[in-house]
C-alpha positions, 0 to 999 in steps of 0.5 A: 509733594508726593512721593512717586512710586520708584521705577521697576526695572523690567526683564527684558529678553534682550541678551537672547534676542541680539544673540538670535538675530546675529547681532555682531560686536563692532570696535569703538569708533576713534575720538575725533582729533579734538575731544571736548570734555564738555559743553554738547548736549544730546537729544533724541527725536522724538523721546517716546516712541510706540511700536508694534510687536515685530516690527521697527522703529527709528529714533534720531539722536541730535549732537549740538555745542554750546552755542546751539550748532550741530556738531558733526562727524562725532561718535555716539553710543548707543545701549538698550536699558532695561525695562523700566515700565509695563508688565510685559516683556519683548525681544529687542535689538538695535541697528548698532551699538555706535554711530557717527554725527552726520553733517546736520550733527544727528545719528539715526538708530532703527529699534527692531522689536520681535513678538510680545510674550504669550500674555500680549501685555505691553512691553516698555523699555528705554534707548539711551544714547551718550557721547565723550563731554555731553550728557546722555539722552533717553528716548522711551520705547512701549512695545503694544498692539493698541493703535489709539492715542489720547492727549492730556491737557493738566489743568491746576484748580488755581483758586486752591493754590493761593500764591503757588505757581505751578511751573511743569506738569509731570503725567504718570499714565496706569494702563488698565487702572482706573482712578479709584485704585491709585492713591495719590498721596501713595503711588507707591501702592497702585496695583500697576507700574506706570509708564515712564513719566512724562513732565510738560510746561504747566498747562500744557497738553501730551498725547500718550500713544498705544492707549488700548481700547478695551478697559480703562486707563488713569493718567495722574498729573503733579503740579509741581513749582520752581523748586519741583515739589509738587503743590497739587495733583489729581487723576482723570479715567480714559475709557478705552471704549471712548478712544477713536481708530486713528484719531487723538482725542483729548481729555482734561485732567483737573488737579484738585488734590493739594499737597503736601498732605498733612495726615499723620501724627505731630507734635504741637507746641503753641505760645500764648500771650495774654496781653492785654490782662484778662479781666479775672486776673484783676479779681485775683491780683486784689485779693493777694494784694489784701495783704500790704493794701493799707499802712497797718497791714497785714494787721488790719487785714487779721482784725477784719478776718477775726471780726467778721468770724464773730458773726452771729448770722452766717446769711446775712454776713458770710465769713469772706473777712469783709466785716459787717458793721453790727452784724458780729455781735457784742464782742464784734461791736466792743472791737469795732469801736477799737479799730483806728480811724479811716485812712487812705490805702498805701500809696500806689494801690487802688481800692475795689467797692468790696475793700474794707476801709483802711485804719491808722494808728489811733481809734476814735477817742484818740487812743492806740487802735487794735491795728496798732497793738497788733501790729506791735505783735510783729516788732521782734520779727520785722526783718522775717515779716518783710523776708516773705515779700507780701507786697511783690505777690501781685506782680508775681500773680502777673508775671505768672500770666503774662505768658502760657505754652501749651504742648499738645498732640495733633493727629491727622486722618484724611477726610471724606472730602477732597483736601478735607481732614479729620483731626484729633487734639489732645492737650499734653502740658501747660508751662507758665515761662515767665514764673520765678522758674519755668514750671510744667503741668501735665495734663494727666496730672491735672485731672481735665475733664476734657483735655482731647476732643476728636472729629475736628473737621479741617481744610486745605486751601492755598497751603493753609490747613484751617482748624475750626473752633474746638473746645477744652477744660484748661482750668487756667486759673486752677493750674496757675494757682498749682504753679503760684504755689509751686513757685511763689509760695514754694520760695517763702516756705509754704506749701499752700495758701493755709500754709501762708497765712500761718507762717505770717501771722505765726510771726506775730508775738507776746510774751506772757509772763514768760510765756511767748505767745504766737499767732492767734494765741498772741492775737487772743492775749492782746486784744482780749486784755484791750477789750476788757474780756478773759482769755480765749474771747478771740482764739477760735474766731481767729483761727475760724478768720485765718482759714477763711483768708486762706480759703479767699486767697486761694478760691480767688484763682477760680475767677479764670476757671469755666463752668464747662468747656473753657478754653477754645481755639481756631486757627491754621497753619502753612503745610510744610514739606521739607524733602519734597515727598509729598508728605508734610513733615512740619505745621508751621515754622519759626523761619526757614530750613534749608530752601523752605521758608514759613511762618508759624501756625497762628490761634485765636483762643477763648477763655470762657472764664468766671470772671469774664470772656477773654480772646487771646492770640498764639502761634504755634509749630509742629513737627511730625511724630516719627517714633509712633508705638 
């Protein structure tokens, strides 16, 4: 709904002109014996008038009752308003200043005007007519030479307007001003004041008379609805050379422009739900569930670590904790033959093809396992062990990802096309709601490579802007990582996954003839002495292992990550116009503000990830940025 430019009053020379013509002040007729204080209606015939300079013209003002009936014998005054259109100025005065009704319930006022001002430029101004328990009527005077009338026939291009009905057309005509100088969306700016305006039933026609011949005239016309917002507009040009002496011609003025019009800066917030899973959130959820997969762990999850850092063959056996059997050399053959025999993983948990097998509490010969020795090392600790919640990490890993908000920033320019847009998107923070305790990133903190992207074309049709796809780096899975141990790991007491793995299997303990040994100097002391080896035999591939299961642990989130651009979203949104000016002061809503209702704006979003594409959905508001820089 645009903004219509506000009406100028002109100066008029009308106080010099009704002293110049004798004018005489006439007492205020008597109220009729039975004054009602409501319920008439006035009306001028016609409500617009031309007249030539130094000439007159006469307007009849009509008094009915509530049931339609004229009213006679009833006083009415009459005044002459100041100019409220035009760039000229004229001398005027009235018949009189009062009247009564005749019987037909109706008053005949006679406008004389003098001569134009030197420049000849039209001249309008306004005769109002009032009377005791009705409201006023307005009749519009344009004080011209131009003889030439054209009539305007608004038309809405319905295909553009979905579900909006268009109810009254209001026509604003710019005399010697041509379309190409207005700007729709700012009445306001245009070089020239328009004549009063004029609103008509939706495709309906209104002649505009005292059109000048020469140059050339805009008429603008607002498709307004119910609540009289305007829902689309547009302009079309009359050259005065193709006006007719004394005949109407028509022309048709297609509105084509929608409103309201979104340019300007806002203010996004989008709400993600990524359910069903991505397929990479199963890869990181295994790896984080390594520590409680099986009855002797984490025990057998250090041995596997320890073991495989004991490869003697890099290529053909990384360092991932996943043990290759015969590839780790004597000492990894001597404690291989040590480890318990195969068993099921803890009840509830699910093996992946690249899990290690699970081992019990004896090895083959029927002897105590390393599993079980090491898992002694934490008998004193137990109660701290189970404090650090290994075995609801999982879930937490779910949780963090079953919902993500997004706050972004959205500039709108007005494109090369009719109802086409220019967009730029700039993504400003990632909250993950569902955390422990809600957390924010911003994306400057972050570091995205690309976290703006400029030049988004975008349409208006039936009240819907639409976004094409467009692409960003979002890192999801680096930044739930960030937020994983921001808040999970934050509540254990350790800053990173490194940080972890140390507390934990830092818990583990020996005493050593006095000595308490922990975490991997307790590992060496036991399992060397098991083993029949001399101290230090497992030190550095214990540390080398610990580092390795805190570089997988971590590297695991890196399976939501994108090579390049990860992260593409397109959608639209209602264009939403809370004051009726025109100019859309929200994308989207959660409901309804005062008398205007919409739903939100929705996205469809890609994650191009490692471990897998994967489409999740969004809605998302806006509001308008007010307090720009």
């Amino acid at each position: 709904m645009i903004r219509l430019s506000r009406v100028v009053h002109l100066a008029f020379s009308l106080v010099a002109a009704l002293a110049a013509a004798g004018c005489t002040s006439h007492a205020p007729l008597p109220l009729p014996d039975a004054a009602r204080a409501s319920g008439l209606t006035l009306s001028a015939a016609p409500d617009s008038m031309v007249i030539r300079p130094a000439s007159s013209g006469r307007i009849r003002f009509v008094l009915r009752d509530e049931q339609g009936l004229p009213v006679p014998n009833y006083p009415l005054g009459f005044a002459i308003l100041d100019g409220n259109s035009g760039d000229g100025t004229v001398d005027a005065r009235l018949s009189s200043d009062q009247g009564l009704t005749d019987d037909a319930g109706s008053a005949p006022l006679e406008i004389i005007v003098g001569n134009l001002a030197g420049d000849h430029r039209p001249a309008a101004f306004s005769i109002k007519a009032t009377s005791p328990g009705a409201t006023g009527a307005q009749a519009d005077i344009l004080v011209t030479t131009n003889a030439y009338s054209v009539e305007i026939l608004p038309l809405p291009a319905d295909v553009l307007l979905g579900a909006t009905s268009i109810v009254a057309t209001r026509l604003l005509f710019f005399d010697d001003t041509t379309c190409s100088e207005l700007d729709l969306t700012n009445l306001n700016a245009a070089p020239t004041h328009p004549r009063s305006p004029h609103t008509v039933a939706a495709n309906t026609a209104f002649a505009f008379s005292g059109v000048a011949a020469a140059g050339s005239h805009a008429v603008v016309g607002l498709g307004l609805d119910s609540n009289t917002f305007v829902q689309i507009g547009g302009c079309v040009d009359i050259p005065g050379a193709s006006l007719l002496d004394s005949e109407t011609i028509r022309a048709t003025l297609f509105m084509d422009r929608l409103f309201p019009v979104p340019v300007g800066t806002y203010q996004v917030a989008s709400d993600f739900s990524l359910v069903p899973p991505p397929a990479a959130q199963a890869t990181i959820q295994s790896a984080w569930r390594q520590w409680v997969r099986c009855p002797i762990d984490p025990a057998r999850l250090w041995l596997d670590c320890t073991l495989d850092a004991l490869a003697t063959d890099p290529a053909s056996d990384p360092l991932d904790c996943v043990p290759v059997s015969g590839a780790d050399g004597p000492l990894g053959d001597l404690l291989a033959k040590r480890r318990g025999t195969v068993v099921a993983p803890t009840s509830g948990t699910t093996s992946r093809a690249t899990d290690t097998p699970c081992h019990g509490q004896n090895d083959g010969s029927g002897g105590k396992s390393l599993e079980a020795i090491v898992a002694d090392l934490f008998a004193g600790t137990s109660s701290q062990l189970q404090g650090i919640r290994l075995g609801a990490l999982p879930d937490e890993i779910a949780a963090l990802l079953n919902d993500i908000h997004i706050d972004s920033q959205m500039t709108i320019a007005a494109g090369g096309d009719v109802n086409s847009y220019v967009v730029k998107h700039e993504l400003l923070g990632l909250t993950f709601p569902d955390e422990l305790t809600p957390i924010t990133f911003k994306t400057t903190a972050l570091g995205l490579p690309v976290a703006s992207v400029s030049g988004i074309p975008a349409t208006l049709k039936a009240g819907q802007l639409a976004f094409p796809s467009h692409g960003f780096t979002l890192r999801l899975g680096t930044t739930t990582r960030y937020a994983f141990e921001a808040t999970s790991f934050k509540s254990r007491g350790a800053q990173d996954s490194q940080g972890l793995v140390n507390s934990v299997f830092g818990l583990a303990r020996v005493n050593d003839h006095g000595t308490v040994l922990s975490g991997c100097a307790a590992l060496d002391a036991a399992v060397c002495d098991q083993l029949g080896q001399g101290r230090n035999c497992l030190i550095d591939a214990c540390q080398s292992g610990l580092g390795a299961l805190a570089a997988k642990l971590a590297g695991a989130f890196d399976s939501l990550d994108g090579k390049a651009l990860d992260f593409f979203l397109s959608g639209s949104t209602p264009v939403v116009d809370l004051d009726g000016d025109g100019r859309a002061d929200a994308l989207g809503l959660g409901g309804r503000v005062g008398s205007v209702s919409a739903g939100p704006g929705l996205w469809s979003a890609t994650i191009d990830a490692k471990g897998g594409g994967y489409v999740i959905y969004g809605s998302w508001t806006a509001s308008r940025m007010t307090n720009l820089p």
